[in-house]
N, CA, C and O atoms as a GROMACS GRO file, in nm:
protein
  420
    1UNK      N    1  -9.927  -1.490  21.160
    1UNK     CA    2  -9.951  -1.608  21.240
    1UNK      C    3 -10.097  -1.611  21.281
    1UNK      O    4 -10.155  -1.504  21.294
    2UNK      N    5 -10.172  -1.746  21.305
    2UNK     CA    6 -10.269  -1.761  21.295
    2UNK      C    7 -10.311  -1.809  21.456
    2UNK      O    8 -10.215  -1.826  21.530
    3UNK      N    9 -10.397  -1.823  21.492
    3UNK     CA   10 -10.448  -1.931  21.621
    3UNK      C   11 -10.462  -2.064  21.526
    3UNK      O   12 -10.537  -2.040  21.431
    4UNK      N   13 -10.421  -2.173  21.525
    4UNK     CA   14 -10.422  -2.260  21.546
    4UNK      C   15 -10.366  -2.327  21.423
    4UNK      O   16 -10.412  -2.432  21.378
    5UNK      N   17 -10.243  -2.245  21.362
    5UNK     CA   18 -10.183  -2.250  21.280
    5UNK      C   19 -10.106  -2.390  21.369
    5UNK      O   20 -10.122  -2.430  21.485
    6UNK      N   21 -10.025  -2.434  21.270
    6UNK     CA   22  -9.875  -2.517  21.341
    6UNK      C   23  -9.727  -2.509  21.304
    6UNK      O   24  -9.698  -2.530  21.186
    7UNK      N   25  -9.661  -2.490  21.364
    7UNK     CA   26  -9.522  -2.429  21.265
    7UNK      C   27  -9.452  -2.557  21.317
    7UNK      O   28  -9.512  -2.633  21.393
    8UNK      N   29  -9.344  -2.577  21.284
    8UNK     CA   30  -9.200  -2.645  21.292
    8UNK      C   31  -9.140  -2.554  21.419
    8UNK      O   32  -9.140  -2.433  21.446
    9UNK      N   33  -9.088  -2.684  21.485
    9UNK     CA   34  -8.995  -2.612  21.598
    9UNK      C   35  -8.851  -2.594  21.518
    9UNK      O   36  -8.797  -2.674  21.442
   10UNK      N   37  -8.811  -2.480  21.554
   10UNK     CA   38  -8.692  -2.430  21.504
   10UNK      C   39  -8.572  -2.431  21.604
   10UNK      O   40  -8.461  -2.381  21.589
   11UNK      N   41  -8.628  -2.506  21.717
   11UNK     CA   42  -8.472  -2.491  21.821
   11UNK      C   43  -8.435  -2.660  21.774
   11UNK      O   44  -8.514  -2.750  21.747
   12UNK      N   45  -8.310  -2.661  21.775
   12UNK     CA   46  -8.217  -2.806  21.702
   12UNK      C   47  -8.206  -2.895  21.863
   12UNK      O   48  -8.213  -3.015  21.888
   13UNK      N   49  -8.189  -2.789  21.941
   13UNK     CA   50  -8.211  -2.898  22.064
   13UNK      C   51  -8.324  -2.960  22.123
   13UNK      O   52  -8.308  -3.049  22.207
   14UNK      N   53  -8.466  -2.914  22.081
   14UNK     CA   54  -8.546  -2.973  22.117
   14UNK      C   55  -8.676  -3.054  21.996
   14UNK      O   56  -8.779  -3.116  22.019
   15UNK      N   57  -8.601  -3.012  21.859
   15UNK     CA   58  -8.718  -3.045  21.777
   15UNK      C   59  -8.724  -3.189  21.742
   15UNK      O   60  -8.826  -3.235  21.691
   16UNK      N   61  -8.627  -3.256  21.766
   16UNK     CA   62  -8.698  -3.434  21.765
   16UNK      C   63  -8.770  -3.504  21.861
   16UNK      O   64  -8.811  -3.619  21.845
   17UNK      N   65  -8.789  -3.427  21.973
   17UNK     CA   66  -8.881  -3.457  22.061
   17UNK      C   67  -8.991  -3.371  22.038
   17UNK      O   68  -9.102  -3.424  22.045
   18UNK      N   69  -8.986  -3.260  22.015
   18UNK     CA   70  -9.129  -3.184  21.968
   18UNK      C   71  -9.110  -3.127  21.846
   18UNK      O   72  -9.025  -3.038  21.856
   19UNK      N   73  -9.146  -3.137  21.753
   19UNK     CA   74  -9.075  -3.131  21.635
   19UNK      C   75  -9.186  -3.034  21.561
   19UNK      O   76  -9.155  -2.996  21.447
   20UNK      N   77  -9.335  -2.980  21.625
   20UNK     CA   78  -9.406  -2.927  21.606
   20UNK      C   79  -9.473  -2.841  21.699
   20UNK      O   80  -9.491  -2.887  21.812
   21UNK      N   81  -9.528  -2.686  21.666
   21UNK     CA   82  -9.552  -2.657  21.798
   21UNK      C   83  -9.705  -2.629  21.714
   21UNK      O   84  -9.713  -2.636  21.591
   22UNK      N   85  -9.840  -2.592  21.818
   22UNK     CA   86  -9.982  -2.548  21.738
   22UNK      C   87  -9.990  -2.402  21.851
   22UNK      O   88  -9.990  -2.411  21.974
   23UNK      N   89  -9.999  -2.263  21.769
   23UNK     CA   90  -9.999  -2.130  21.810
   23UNK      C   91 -10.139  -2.142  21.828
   23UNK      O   92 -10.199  -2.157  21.721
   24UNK      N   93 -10.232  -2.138  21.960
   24UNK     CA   94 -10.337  -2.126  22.021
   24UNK      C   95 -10.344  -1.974  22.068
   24UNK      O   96 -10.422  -1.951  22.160
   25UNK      N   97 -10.293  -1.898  22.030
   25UNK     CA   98 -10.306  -1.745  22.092
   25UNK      C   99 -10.426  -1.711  21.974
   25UNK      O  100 -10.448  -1.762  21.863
   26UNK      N  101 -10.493  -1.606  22.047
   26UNK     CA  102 -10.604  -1.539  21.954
   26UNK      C  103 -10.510  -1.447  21.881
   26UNK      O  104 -10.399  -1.401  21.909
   27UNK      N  105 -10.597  -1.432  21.768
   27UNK     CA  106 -10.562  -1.362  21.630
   27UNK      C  107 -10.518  -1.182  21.694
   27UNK      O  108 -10.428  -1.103  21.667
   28UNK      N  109 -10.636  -1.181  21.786
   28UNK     CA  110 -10.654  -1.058  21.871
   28UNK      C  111 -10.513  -1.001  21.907
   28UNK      O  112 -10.464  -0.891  21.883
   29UNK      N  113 -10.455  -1.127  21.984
   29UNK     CA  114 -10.317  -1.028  21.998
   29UNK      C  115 -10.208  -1.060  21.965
   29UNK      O  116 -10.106  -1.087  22.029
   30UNK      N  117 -10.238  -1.057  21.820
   30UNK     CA  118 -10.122  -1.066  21.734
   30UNK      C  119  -9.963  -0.983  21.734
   30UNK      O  120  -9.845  -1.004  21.706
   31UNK      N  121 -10.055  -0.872  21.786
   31UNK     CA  122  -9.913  -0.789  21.787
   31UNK      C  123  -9.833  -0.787  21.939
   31UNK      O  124  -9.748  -0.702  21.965
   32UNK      N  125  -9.867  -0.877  22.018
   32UNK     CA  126  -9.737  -0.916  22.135
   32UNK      C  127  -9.625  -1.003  22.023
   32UNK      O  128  -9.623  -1.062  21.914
   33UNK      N  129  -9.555  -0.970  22.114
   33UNK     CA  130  -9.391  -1.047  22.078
   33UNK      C  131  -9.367  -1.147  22.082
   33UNK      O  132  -9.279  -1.190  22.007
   34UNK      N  133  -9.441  -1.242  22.183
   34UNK     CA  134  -9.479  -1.410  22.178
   34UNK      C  135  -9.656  -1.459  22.183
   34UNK      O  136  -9.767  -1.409  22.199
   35UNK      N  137  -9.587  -1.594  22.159
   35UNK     CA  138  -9.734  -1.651  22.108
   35UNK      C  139  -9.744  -1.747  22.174
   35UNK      O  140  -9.657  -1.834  22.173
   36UNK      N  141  -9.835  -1.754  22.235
   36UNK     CA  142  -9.860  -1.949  22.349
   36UNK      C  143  -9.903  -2.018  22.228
   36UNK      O  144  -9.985  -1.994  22.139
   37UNK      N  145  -9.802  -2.133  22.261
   37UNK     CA  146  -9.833  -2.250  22.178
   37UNK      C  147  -9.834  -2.399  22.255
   37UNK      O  148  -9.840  -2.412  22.378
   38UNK      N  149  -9.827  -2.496  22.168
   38UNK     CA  150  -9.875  -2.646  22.257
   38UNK      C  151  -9.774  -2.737  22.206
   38UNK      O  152  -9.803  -2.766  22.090
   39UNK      N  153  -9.659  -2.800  22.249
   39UNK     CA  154  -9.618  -2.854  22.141
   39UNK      C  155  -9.609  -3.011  22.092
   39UNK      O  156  -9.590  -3.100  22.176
   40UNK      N  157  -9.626  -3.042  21.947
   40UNK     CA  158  -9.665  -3.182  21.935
   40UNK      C  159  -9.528  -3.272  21.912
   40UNK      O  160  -9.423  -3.244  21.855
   41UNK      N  161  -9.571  -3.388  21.975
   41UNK     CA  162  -9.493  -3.522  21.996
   41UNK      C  163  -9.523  -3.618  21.937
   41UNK      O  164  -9.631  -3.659  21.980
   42UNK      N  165  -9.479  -3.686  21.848
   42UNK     CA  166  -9.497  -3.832  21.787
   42UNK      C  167  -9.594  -3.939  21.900
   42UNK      O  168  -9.574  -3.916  22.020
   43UNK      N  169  -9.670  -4.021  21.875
   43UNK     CA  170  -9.681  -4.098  21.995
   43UNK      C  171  -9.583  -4.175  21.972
   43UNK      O  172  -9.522  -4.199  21.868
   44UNK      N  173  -9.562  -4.247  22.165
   44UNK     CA  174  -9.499  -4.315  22.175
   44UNK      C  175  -9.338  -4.282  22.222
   44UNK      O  176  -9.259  -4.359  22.277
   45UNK      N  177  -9.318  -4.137  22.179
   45UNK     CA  178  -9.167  -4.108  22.185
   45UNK      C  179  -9.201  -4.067  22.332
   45UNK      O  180  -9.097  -4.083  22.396
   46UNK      N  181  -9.329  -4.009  22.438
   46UNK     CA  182  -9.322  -4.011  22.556
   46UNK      C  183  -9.426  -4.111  22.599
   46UNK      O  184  -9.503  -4.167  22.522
   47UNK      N  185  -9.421  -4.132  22.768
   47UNK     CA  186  -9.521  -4.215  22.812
   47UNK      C  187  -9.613  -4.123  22.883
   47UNK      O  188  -9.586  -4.063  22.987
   48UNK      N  189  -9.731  -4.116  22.813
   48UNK     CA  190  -9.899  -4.017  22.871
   48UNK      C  191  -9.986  -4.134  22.915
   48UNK      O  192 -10.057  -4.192  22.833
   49UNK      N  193  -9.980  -4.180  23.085
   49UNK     CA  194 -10.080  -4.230  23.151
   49UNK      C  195 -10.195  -4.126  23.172
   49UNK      O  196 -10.211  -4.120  23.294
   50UNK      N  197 -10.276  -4.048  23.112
   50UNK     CA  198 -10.322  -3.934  23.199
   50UNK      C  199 -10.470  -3.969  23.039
   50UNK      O  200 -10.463  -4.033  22.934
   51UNK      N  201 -10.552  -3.908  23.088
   51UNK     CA  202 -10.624  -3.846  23.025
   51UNK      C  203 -10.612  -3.794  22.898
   51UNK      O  204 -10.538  -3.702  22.861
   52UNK      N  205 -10.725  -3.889  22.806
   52UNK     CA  206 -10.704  -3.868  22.663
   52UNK      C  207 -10.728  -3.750  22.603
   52UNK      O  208 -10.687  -3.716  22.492
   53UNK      N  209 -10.814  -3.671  22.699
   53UNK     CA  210 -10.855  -3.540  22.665
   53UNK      C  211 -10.748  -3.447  22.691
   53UNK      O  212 -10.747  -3.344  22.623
   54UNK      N  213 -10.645  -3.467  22.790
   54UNK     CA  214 -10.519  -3.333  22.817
   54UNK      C  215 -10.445  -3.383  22.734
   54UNK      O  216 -10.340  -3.319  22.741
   55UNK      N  217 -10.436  -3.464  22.657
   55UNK     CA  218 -10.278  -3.507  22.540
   55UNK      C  219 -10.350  -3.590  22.447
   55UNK      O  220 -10.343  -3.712  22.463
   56UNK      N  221 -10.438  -3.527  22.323
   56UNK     CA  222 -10.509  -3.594  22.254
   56UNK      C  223 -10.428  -3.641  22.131
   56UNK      O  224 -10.322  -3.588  22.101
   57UNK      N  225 -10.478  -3.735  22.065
   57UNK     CA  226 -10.390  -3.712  21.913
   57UNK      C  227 -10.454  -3.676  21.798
   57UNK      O  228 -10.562  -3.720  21.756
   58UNK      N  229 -10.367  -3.580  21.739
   58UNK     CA  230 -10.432  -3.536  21.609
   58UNK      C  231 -10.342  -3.568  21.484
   58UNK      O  232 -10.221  -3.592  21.490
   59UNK      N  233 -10.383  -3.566  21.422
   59UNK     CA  234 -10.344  -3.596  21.253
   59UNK      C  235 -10.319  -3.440  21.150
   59UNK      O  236 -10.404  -3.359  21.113
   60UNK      N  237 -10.165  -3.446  21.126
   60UNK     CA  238 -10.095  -3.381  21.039
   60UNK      C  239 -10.058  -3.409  20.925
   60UNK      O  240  -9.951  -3.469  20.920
   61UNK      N  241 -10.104  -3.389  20.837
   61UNK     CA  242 -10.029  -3.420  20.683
   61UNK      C  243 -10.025  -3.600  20.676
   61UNK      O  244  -9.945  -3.675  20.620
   62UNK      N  245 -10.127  -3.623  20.743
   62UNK     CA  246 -10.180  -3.805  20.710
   62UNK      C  247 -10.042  -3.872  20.837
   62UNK      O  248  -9.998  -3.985  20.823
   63UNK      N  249  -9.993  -3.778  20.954
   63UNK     CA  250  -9.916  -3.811  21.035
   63UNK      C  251  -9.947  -3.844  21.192
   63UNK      O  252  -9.901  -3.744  21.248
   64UNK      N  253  -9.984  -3.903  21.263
   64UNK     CA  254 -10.042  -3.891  21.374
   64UNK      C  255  -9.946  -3.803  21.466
   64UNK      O  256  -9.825  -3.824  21.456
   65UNK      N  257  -9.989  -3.710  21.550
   65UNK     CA  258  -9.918  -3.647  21.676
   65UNK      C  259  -9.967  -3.669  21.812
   65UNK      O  260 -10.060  -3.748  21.831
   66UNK      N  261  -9.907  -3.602  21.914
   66UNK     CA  262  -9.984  -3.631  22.065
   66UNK      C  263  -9.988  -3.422  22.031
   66UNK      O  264  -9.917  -3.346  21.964
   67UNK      N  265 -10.111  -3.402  22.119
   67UNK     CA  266 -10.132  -3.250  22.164
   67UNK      C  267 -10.052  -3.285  22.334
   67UNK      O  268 -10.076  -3.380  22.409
   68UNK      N  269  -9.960  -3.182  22.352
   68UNK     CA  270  -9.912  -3.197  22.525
   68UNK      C  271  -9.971  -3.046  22.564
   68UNK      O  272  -9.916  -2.936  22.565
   69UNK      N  273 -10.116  -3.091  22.597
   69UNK     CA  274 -10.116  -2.953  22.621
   69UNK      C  275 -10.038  -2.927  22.781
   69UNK      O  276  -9.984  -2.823  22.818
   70UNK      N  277 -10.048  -3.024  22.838
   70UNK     CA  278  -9.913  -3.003  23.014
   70UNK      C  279  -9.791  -2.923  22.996
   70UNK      O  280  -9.727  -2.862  23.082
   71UNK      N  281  -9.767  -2.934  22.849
   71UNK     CA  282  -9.663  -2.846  22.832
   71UNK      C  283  -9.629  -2.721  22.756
   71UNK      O  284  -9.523  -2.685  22.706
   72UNK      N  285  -9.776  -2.651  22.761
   72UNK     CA  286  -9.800  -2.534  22.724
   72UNK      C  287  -9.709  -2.440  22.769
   72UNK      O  288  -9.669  -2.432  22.885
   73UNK      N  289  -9.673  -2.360  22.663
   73UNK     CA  290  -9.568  -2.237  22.653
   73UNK      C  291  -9.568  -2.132  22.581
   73UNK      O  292  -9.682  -2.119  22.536
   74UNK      N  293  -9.494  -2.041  22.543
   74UNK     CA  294  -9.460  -1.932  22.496
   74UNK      C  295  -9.322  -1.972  22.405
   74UNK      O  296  -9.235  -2.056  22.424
   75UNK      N  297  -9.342  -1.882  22.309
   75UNK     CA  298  -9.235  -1.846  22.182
   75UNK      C  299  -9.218  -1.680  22.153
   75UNK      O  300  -9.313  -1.603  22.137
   76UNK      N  301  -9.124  -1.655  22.150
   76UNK     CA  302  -9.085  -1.526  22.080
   76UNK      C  303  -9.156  -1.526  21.906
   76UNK      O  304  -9.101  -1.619  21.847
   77UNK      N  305  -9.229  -1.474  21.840
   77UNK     CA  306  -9.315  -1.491  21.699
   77UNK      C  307  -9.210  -1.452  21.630
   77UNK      O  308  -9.238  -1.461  21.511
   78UNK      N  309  -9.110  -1.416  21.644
   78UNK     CA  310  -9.040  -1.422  21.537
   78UNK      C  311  -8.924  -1.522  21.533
   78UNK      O  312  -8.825  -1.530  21.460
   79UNK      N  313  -8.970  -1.595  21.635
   79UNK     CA  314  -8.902  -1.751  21.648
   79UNK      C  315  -8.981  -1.826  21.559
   79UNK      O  316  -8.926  -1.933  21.533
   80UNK      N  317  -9.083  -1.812  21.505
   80UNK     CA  318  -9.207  -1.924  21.451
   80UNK      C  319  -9.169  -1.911  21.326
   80UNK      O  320  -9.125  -1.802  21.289
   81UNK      N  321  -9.176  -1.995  21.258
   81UNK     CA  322  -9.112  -2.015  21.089
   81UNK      C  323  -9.258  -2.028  21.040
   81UNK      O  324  -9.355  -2.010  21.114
   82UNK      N  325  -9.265  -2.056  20.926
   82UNK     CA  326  -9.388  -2.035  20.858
   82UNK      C  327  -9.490  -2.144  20.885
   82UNK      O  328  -9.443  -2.248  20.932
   83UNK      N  329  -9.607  -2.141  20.865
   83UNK     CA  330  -9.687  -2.251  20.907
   83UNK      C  331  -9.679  -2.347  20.860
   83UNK      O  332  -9.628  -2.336  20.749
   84UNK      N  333  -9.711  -2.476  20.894
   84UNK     CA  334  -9.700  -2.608  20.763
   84UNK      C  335  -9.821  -2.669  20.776
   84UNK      O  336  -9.838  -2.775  20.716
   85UNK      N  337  -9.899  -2.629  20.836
   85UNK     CA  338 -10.056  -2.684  20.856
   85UNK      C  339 -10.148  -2.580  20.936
   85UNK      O  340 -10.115  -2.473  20.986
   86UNK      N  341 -10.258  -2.636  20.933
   86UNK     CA  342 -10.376  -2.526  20.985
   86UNK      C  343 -10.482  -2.615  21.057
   86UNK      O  344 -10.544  -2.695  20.987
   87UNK      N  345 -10.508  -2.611  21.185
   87UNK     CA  346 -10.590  -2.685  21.272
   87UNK      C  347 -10.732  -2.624  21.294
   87UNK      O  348 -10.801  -2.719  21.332
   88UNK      N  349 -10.768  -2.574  21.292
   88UNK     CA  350 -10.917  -2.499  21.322
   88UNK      C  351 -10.960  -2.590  21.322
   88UNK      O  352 -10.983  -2.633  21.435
   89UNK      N  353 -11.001  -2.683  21.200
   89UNK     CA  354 -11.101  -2.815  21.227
   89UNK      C  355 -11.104  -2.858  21.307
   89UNK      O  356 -11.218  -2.896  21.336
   90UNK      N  357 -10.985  -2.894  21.421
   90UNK     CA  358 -11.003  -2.959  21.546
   90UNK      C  359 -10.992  -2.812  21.688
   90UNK      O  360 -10.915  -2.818  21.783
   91UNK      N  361 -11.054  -2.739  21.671
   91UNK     CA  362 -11.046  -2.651  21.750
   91UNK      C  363 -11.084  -2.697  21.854
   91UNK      O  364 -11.004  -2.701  21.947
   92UNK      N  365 -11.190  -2.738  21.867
   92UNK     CA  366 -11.271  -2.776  22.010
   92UNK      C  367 -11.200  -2.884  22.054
   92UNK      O  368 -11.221  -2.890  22.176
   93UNK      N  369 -11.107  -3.000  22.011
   93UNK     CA  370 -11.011  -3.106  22.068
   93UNK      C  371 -10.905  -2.991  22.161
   93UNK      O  372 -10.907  -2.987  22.284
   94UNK      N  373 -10.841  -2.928  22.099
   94UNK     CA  374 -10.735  -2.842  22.154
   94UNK      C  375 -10.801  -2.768  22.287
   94UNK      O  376 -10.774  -2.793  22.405
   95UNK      N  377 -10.886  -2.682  22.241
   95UNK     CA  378 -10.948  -2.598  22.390
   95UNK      C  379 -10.981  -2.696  22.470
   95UNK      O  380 -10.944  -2.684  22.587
   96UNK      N  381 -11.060  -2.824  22.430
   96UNK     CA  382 -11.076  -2.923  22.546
   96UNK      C  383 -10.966  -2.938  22.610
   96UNK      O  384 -10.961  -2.957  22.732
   97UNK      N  385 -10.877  -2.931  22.541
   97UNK     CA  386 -10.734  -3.016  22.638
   97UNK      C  387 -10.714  -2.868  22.706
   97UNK      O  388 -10.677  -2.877  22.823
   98UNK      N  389 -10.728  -2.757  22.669
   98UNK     CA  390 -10.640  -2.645  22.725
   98UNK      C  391 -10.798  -2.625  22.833
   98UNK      O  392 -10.799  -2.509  22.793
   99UNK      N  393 -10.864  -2.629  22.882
   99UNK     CA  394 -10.998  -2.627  22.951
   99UNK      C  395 -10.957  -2.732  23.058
   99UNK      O  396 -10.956  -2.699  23.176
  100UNK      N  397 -10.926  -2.852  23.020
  100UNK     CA  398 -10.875  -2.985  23.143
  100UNK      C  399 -10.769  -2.931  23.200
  100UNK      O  400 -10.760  -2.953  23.320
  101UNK      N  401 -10.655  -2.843  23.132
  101UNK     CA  402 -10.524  -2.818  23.195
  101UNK      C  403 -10.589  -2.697  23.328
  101UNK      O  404 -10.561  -2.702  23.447
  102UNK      N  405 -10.655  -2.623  23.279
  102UNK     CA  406 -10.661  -2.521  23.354
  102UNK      C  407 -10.807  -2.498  23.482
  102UNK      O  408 -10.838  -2.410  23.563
  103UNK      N  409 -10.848  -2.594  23.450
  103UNK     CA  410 -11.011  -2.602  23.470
  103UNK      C  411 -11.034  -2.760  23.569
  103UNK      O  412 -11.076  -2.767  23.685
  104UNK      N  413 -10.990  -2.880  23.476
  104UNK     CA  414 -11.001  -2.979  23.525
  104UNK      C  415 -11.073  -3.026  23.445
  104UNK      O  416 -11.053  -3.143  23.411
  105UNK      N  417 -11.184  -2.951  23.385
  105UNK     CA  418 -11.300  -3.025  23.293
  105UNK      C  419 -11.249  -3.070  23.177
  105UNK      O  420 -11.321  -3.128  23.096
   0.00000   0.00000   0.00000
């Protein structure tokens, strides 16, 4: 698993509402048992009055998503199925949002 890999949510009760999660943990500590991740939402399937920078949208496989970073969490890594995309390119979108959640900026 990568930082800023994105896997498929694998729980059946929550993956049509987040149907994607993006693993933001450093590479560094790979070997804990979970991984903070962010997880992505279709737009539109919620309502984000807030700041474009804490719930940005990014583009998957020519798909638009929302980043929630408000609803930053944890996964067990051997809950995470294999990656289906790779975000680095937008690294600095993501830390922005995870910088506003925690910071304000």
């Amino acid at each position: 698993m990568a930082q800023f890999s994105v896997h498929r949510n694998s729980d059946p009760t929550t993956a049509e509402k987040y149907p994607l999660f993006i693993d933001i943990q450093d590479d560094l500590l790979s070997s804990l048992a979970t991984r903070i991740v962010i997880p992505l939402t279709r737009p539109g399937s919620q309502s984000y009055d807030i700041l474009w920078t804490l719930v940005p949208e990014l583009t998957i496989d020519g798909e638009r998503y929302m980043l929630l970073a408000p609803q930053l969490t944890h996964v067990k890594a051997i809950e995470l199925g294999p990656a289906v995309a790779e975000l680095g390119h937008e690294r600095h979108t993501v830390l922005a949002a995870v910088e506003m959640l925690f910071r304000g900026l």
